[in-house]
C-alpha positions as CSV (number, residue, x, y, z in Angstrom):
1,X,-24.6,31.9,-25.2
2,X,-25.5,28.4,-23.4
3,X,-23.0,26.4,-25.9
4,X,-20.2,28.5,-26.1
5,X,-20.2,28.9,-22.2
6,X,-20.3,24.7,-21.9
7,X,-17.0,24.3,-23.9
8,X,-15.4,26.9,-21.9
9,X,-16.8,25.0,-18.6
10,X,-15.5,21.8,-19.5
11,X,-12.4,23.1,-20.7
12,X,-12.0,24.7,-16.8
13,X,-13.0,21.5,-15.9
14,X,-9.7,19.2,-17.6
15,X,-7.2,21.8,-16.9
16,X,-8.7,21.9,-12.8
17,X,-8.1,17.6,-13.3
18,X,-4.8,18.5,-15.0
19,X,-3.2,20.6,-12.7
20,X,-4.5,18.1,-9.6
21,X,-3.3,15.0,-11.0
22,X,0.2,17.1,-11.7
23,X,0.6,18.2,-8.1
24,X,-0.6,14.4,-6.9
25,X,2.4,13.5,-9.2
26,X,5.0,15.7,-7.7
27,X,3.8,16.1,-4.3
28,X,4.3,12.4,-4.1
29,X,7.6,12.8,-5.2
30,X,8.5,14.9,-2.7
31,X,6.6,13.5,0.1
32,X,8.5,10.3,-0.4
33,X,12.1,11.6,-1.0
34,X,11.4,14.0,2.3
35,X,8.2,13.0,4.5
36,X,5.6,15.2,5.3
37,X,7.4,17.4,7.7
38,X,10.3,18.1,5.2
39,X,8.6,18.6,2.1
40,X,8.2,22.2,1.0
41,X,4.9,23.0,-0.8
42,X,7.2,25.4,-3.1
43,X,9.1,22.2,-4.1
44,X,6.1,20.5,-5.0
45,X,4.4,23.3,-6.8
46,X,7.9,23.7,-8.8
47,X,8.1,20.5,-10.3
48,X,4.9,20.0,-10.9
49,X,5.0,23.5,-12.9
50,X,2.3,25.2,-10.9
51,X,2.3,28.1,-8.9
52,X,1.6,27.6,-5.4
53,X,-1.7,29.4,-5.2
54,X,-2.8,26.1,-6.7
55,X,-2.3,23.8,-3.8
56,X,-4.2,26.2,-1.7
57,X,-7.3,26.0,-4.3
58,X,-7.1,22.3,-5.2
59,X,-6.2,21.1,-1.9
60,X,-6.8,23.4,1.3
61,X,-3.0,23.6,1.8
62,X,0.3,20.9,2.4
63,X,-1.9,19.0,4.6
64,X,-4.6,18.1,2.1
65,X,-2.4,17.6,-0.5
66,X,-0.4,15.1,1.6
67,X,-4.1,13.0,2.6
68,X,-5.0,12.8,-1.6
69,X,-1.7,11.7,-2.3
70,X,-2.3,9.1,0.1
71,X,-5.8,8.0,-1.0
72,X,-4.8,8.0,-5.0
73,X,-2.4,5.9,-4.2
74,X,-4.1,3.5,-1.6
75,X,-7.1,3.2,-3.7
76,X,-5.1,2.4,-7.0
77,X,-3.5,-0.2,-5.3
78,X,-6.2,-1.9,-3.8
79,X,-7.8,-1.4,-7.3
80,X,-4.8,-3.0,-8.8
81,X,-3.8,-5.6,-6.7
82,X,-7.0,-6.6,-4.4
83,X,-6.1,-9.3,-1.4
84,X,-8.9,-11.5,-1.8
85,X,-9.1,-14.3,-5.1
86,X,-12.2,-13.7,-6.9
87,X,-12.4,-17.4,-7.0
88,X,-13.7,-18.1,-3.5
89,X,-13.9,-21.7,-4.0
90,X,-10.4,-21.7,-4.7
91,X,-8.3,-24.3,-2.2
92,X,-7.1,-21.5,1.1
93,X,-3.6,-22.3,0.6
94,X,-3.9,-20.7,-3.4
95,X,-6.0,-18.0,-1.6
96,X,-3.0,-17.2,0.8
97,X,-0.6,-16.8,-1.8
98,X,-2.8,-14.5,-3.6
99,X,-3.0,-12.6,-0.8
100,X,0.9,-12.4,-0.4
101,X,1.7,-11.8,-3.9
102,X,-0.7,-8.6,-3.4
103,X,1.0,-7.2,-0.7
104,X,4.5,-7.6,-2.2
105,X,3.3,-6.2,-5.2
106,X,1.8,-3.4,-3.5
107,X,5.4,-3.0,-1.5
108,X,7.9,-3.9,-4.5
109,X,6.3,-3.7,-7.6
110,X,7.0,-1.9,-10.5
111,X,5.1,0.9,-11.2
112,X,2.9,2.6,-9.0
113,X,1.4,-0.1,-7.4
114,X,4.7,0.2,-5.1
115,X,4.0,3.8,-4.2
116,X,1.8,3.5,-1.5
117,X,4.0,1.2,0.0
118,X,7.0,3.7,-0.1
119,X,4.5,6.2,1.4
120,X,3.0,4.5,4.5
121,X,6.7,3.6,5.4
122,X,8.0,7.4,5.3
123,X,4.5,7.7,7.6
124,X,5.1,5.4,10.1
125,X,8.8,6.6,10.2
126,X,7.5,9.9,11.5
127,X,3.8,9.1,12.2
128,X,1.1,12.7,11.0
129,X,-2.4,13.8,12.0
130,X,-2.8,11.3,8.4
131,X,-2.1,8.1,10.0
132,X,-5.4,8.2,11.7
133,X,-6.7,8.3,8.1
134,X,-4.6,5.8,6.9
135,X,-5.6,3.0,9.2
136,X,-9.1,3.6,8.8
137,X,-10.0,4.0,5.1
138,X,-7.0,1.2,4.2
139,X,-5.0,-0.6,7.0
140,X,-8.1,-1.6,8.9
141,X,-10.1,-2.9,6.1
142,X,-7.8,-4.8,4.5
143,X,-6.6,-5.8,7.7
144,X,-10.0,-7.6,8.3
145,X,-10.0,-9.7,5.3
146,X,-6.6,-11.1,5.8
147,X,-7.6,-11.7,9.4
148,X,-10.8,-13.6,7.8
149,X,-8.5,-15.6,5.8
150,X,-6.3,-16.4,8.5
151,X,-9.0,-17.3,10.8
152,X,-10.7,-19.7,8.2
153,X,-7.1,-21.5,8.0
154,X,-6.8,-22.1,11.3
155,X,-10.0,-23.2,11.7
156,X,-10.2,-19.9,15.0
157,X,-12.0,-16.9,15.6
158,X,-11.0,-13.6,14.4
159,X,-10.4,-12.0,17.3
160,X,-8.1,-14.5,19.0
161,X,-4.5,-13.4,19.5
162,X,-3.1,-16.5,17.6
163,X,-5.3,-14.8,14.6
164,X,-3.6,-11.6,14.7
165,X,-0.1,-12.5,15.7
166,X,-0.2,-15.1,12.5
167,X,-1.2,-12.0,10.3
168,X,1.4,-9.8,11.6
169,X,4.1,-12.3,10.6
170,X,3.0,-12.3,6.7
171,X,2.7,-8.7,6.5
172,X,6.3,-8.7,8.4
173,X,8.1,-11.0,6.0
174,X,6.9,-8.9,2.9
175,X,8.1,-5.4,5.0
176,X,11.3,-6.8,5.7
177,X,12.2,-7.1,2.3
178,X,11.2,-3.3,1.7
179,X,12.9,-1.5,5.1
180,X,15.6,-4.2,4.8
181,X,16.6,-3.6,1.2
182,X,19.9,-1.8,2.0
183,X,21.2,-4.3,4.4
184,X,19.8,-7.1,2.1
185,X,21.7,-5.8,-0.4
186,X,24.9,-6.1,1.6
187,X,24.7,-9.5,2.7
188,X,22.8,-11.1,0.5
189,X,22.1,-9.3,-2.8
190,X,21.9,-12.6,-4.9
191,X,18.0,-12.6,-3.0
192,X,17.0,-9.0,-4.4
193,X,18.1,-10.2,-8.5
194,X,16.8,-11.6,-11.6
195,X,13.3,-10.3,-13.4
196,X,11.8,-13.2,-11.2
197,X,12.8,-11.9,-7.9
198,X,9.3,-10.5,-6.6
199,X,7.8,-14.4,-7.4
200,X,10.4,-16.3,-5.5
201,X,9.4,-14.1,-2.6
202,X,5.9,-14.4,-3.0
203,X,6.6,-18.6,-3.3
204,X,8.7,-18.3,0.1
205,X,6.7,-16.3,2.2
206,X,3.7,-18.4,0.6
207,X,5.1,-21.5,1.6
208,X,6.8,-20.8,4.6
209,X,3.5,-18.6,6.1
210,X,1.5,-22.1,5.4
211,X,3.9,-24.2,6.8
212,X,3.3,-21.7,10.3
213,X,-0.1,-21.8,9.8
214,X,-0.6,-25.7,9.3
215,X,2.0,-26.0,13.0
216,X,-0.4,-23.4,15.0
217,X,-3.3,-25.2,13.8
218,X,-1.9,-29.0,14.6
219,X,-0.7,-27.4,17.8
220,X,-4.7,-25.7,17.9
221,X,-6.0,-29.3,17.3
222,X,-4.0,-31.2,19.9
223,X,-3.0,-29.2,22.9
224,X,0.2,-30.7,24.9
């Protein structure tokens, strides 16, 4: 009996991970075309060819459905495309643009290392009970080690406002380019073409983020 019952229990076991990572894949579909509020559980369990009996089993319900969708996708991209070099002794301006090209890779990349980007933005476009979970298992760690980076640039503490007001413009310049696509498109399309596209970003945002960060920490240095 014990070996013919452990086939059958692993078997159980793949076709429990098959029909989870098929209503991850569709309910992150929806959740993006949609939002939370809007998606329909019935939708999801559609095309992911499941009945709907499963989301209740596999996930409590819409709600934790929506908060695995999330953390698949936040961890794969943190996985994927980490913030920090794992050179440390590299020079901080190499460092920064590491950092950058992660983030507009996470935002515009190919694949779905550009998921989680499309997902936090439908989020904070109608903020859920998941946001909470969102800043604390991803935005605020990762928000501390590009606020250690910063702060080693400008030779500051963390916690200074200069710190965090210097972070918030990289992460802005890399958003822009996601919630500004369709006006982008409009007046300047040439900007959002060619297979290089996402590297000339990264290069300008790089350079131009350095360029801010060398100016605060001249004007750090010598105080009119």
């Amino acid at each position: 009996m014990a070996t013919s019952t452990a086939p059958r229990s692993l078997t159980r076991q793949a076709l429990g991970d098959e029909t989870r990572a098929a209503l991850i894949a569709a309910a992150t579909e929806v959740f993006i075309e949609d939002g939370f509020r809007a998606a329909r559980v019935q939708d999801i369990a559609a095309r992911a060819g499941q009945r709907l009996s499963a989301i209740n089993y596999h996930f409590n319900g819409k709600e934790g459905l929506y908060l695995a969708v999330l953390r698949h996708h936040g961890e794969a991209a943190i996985a994927a495309t980490p913030l920090l070099a794992p050179d440390a002794s590299l020079p901080p301006r190499e460092r920064l643009e590491f950092a950058v090209r992660a983030f507009v890779t996470r935002l515009l990349g190919a694949g779905g290392n550009s998921l989680i980007g499309a997902l936090i933005l439908r989020e904070l476009a109608n903020p859920t009970n998941a946001l909470d979970v969102l800043v604390e298992r991803f935005a605020k760690p990762q928000s501390e080690l590009l606020r250690g980076l910063v702060a080693e640039i400008l030779d500051a503490d963390p916690r200074e406002e200069m710190v965090e007001r210097a972070m918030l413009s990289i992460l802005g310049q890399c958003i822009a380019y996601r919630t500004g696509r369709p006006m982008i498109e409009r007046l300047m399309p040439h900007l959002l073409t060619g297979d290089d596209v996402n590297e000339r970003l990264v290069r300008h945002v790089s350079e131009f983020s350095w360029a801010g960060l060398m100016a605060l920490r001249a004007q750090r240095e010598n105080p009119a």
